[in-house]
Backbone bond lengths (Angstrom), bond angles and torsions (degrees), N, CA, C in turn:
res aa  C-N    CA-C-N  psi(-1)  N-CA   C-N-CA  omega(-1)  CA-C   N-CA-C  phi
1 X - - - 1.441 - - 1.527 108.22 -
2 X 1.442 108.80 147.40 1.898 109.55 -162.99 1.636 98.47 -89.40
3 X 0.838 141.67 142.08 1.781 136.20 146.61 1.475 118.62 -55.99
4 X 1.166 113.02 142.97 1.770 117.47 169.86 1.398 126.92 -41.30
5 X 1.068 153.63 106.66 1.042 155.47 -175.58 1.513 122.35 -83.19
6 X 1.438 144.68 18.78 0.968 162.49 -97.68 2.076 110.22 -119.93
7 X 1.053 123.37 111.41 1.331 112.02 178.46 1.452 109.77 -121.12
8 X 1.716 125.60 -18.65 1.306 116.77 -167.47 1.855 97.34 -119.21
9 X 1.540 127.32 152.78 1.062 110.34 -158.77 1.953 84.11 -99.54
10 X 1.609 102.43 145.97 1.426 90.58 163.90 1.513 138.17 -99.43
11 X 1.274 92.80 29.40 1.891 99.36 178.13 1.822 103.14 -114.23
12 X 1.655 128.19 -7.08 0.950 111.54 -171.55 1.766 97.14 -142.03
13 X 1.063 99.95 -46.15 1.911 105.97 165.32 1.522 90.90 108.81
14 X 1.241 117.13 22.83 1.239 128.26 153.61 1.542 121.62 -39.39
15 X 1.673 142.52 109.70 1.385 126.93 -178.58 1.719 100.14 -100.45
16 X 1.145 125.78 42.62 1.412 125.65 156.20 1.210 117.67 -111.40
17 X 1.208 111.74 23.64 1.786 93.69 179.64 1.726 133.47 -73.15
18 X 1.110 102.57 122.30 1.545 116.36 -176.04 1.776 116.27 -99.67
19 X 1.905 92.71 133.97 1.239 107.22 174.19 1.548 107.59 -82.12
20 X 0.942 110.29 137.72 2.000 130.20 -179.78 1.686 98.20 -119.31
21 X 1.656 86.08 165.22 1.746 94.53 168.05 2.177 91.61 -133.91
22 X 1.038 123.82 111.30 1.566 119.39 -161.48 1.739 97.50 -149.91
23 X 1.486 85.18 127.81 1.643 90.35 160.18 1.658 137.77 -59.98
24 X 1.223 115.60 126.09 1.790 136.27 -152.83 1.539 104.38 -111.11
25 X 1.434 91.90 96.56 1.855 107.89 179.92 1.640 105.40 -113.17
26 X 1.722 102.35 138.95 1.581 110.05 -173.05 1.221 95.22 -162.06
27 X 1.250 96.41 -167.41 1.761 115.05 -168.93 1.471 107.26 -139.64
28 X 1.341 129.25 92.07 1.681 125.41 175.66 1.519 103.42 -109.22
29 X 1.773 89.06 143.84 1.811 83.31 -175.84 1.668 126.10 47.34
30 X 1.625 126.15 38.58 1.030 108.28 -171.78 1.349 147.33 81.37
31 X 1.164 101.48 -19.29 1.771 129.94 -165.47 1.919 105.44 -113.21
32 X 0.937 118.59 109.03 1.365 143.39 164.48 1.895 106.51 -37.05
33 X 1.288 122.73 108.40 1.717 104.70 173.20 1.529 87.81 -134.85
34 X 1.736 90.83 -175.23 1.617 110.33 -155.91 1.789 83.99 -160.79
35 X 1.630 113.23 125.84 1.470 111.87 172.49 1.689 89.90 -142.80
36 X 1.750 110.64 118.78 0.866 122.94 -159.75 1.550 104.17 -91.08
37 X 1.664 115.81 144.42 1.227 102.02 160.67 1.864 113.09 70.85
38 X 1.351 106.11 12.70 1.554 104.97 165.97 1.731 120.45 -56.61
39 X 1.300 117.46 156.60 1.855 100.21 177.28 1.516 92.89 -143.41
40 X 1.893 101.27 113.75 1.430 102.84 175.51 1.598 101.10 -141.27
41 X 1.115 132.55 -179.44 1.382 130.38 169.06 1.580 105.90 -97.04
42 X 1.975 90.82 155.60 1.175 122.23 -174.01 1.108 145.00 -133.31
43 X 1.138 137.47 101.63 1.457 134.52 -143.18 1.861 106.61 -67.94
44 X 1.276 154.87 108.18 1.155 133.91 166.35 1.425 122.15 -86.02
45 X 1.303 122.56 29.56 1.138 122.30 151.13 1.808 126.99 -105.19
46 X 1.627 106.19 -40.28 1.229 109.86 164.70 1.764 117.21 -94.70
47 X 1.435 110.83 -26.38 1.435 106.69 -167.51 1.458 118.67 98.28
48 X 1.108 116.76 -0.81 1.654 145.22 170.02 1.897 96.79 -38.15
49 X 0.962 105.69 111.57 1.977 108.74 -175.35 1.744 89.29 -112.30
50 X 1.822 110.78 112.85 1.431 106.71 164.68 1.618 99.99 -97.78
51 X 1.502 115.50 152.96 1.728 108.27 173.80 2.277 88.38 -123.11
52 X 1.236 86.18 -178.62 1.541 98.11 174.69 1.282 101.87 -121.56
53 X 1.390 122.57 -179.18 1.734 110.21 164.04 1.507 124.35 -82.16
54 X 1.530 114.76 -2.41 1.558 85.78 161.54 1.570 101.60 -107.44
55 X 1.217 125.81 29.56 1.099 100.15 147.65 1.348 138.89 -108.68
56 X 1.634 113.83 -7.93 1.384 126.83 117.00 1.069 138.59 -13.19
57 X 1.157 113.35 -82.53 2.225 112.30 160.83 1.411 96.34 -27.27
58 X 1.234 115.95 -65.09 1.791 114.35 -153.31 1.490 119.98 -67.62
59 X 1.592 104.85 -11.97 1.609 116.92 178.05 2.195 94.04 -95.24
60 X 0.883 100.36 -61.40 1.844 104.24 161.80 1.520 113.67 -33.09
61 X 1.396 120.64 -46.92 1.329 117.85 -172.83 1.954 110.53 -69.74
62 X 1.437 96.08 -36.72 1.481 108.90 -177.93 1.569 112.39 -75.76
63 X 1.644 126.31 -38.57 0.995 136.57 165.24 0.924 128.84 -16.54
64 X 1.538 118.46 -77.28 1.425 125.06 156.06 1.465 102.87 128.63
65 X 1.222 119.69 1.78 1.528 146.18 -162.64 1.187 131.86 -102.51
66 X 1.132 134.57 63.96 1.567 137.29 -171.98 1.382 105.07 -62.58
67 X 1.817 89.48 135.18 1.660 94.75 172.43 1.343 116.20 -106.25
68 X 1.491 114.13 137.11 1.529 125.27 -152.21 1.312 108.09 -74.05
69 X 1.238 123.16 110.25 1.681 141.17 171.16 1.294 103.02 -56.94
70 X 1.016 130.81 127.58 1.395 135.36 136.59 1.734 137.51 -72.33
71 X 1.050 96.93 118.68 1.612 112.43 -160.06 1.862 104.64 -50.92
72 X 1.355 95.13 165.33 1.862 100.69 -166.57 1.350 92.15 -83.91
73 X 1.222 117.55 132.72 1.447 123.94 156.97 1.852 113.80 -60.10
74 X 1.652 93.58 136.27 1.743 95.26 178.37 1.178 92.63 -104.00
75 X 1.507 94.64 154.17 1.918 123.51 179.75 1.605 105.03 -97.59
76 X 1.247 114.56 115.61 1.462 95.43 174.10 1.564 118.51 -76.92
């Protein structure tokens, strides 16, 4: 899988955007999490947070939150 390649921000058209590696605090379902050490880009003019998908998984893994699968349909 490729990483983001990202230089212009797309919520402000900002051309400084900077990749970070920073701890990712939220609230899912009620529940307080902490995913340490995530690395996504960041806008420092608006605050614009882009993630990729593994850095997704890695905020999901900390979450604490399983997302509900839906079972395989049988063929009769």
């Amino acid at each position: 899988m490729t990483r983001l390649k990202l230089t212009i921000c797309p919520n402000c058209g900002n051309k400084n955007l900077k990749k970070v590696r920073k701890a990712v605090t939220g609230t899912r379902q009620g529940k307080r999490y902490s995913s340490p050490a995530v690395e996504f880009y960041e806008c420092p003019d608006c605050g614009e947070r882009i993630y990729d998908a593994a850095a997704i998984r890695q905020i999901e893994q900390h979450s604490h939150v399983r997302t509900k699968q839906t079972p395989a349909r049988r063929i009769a």
